[in-house]
Each structure stands twice: as structure tokens, then as C-alpha cells.
C-alpha positions, 0 to 999 in steps of 0.5 A: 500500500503505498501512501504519502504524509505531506507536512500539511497532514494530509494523506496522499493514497495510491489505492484506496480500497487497499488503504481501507482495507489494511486500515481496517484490519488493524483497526479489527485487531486492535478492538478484537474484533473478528469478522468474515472475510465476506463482512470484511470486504463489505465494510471496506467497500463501504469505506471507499464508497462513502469517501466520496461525498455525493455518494453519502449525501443526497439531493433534497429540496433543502440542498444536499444533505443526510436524509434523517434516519427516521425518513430512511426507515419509513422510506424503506417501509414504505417501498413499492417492492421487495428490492426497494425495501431491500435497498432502503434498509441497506442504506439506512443500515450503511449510513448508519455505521458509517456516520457513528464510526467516523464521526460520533464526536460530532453528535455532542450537545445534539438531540440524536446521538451515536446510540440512536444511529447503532440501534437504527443501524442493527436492526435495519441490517437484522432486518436484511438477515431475516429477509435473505436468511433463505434462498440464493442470498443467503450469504449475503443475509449472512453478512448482514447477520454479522453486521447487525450482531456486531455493529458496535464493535463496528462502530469501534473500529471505524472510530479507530480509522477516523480518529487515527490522526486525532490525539485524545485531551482531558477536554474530551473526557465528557464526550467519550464519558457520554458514548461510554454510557450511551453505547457501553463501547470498549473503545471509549472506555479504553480511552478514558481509561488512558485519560486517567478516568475509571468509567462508573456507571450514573448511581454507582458507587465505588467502596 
């Protein structure tokens, strides 16, 4: 994999898809985690995907922006076919993973933070498992079973590739502290933990 760091921090990649995938392997190692091939290379396509802004973005009439996940679901619902509905879950199950890995910092002081995406993203793609649990996508349902029973650990280790040039402070302990609470994620246990704070639950004391 070949890739460049030019003193103005940004990136120069050869090959994205093999950035992404030697990334993400890293990233799985470091958190744990284990997936098949299969749910690996679905990820890593997802990632080179949504590098692209016009992929992840939609044209709305309020201009180009995120549709909320809440009109993905009843989009999907609502389809006209089985595909379709296929399709909307798929994208609602993407965008969600993507949009919690990468930028869970992002949702501070919102309405709808990182636990609300990981719980529309699991079951959007549990709901894919189901439907291709039979017949001849019943690998691909596989990988979709994998995503939604996994998507937290997911979630980690996309943090992981996102936050790869990012240096933790004591000014984010209360945002990780949030997450921590919200998704019960490894990841930002560990990293208050390398901040000199011992997560305890809200009502918990410690003799």
C-alpha cells in the first residue's frame, strides 16, 4: 500500500480500497474484533464508497444533505417492492455505521446521538438477515447477520480509522464519558481509561 504524509497532514493514497482495507484490519485487531472475510470486504467497500461525498449525501429540496434516519426507515417501509425495501434498509443500515464510526464526536450537545444511529443501524441490517436468511442470498443475509450482531464493535473500529490522526485531551473526557454510557463501547472506555478516568456507571458507587 503505498501512501504519502505531506507536512500539511494530509494523506496522499495510491489505492484506496487497499488503504481501507489494511486500515481496517488493524483497526479489527486492535478492538478484537473478528469478522468474515465476506463482512470484511463489505465494510471496506463501504469505506471507499462513502469517501466520496455525493455518494453519502443526497439531493433534497433543502440542498444536499443526510436524509434523517427516521425518513430512511419509513422510506424503506414504505417501498413499492421487495428490492426497494431491500435497498432502503441497506442504506439506512450503511449510513448508519458509517456516520457513528467516523464521526460520533460530532453528535455532542445534539438531540440524536451515536446510540440512536447503532440501534437504527442493527436492526435495519437484522432486518436484511431475516429477509435473505433463505434462498440464493443467503450469504449475503449472512453478512448482514454479522453486521447487525456486531455493529458496535463496528462502530469501534471505524472510530479507530477516523480518529487515527486525532490525539485524545482531558477536554474530551465528557464526550467519550457520554458514548461510554450511551453505547457501553470498549473503545471509549479504553480511552478514558488512558485519560486517567475509571468509567462508573450514573448511581454507582465505588467502596
Amino acid at each position: 500500500m503505498q501512501h504519502e504524509a505531506h507536512a500539511n497532514g494530509v494523506l496522499t493514497v495510491a489505492n484506496l480500497r487497499e488503504y481501507f482495507h489494511g486500515e481496517l484490519q488493524e483497526a479489527l485487531a486492535h478492538c478484537n474484533v473478528t469478522v468474515e472475510d465476506q463482512t470484511e470486504q463489505y465494510v471496506v467497500n463501504l469505506l471507499t464508497l462513502f469517501a466520496r461525498s455525493e455518494q453519502l449525501f443526497e439531493h433534497t429540496p433543502e440542498g444536499v444533505r443526510l436524509k434523517p434516519l427516521v425518513r430512511m426507515l419509513a422510506d424503506a417501509l414504505e417501498a413499492p417492492s421487495a428490492l426497494e425495501r431491500e435497498r432502503g434498509l441497506q442504506r439506512l443500515g450503511d449510513v448508519s455505521l458509517f456516520i457513528a464510526g467516523c464521526f460520533a464526536h460530532s453528535f455532542a450537545r445534539k438531540l440524536i446521538d451515536v446510540d440512536y444511529h447503532i440501534a437504527m443501524g442493527g436492526r435495519a441490517y437484522g432486518a436484511l438477515a431475516v429477509g435473505l436468511a433463505h434462498g440464493r442470498r443467503q450469504v449475503l443475509g449472512r453478512v448482514f447477520g454479522e453486521l447487525a450482531s456486531k455493529f458496535l464493535p463496528l462502530v469501534d473500529a471505524l472510530g479507530e480509522i477516523a480518529d487515527s490522526a486525532r490525539r485524545y485531551s482531558q477536554a474530551d473526557i465528557l464526550r467519550l464519558y457520554e458514548i461510554w454510557l450511551k453505547t457501553g463501547s470498549p473503545r471509549a472506555r479504553g480511552l478514558l481509561q488512558q485519560l486517567g478516568v475509571t468509567p462508573t456507571p450514573v448511581g454507582t458507587r465505588q467502596n
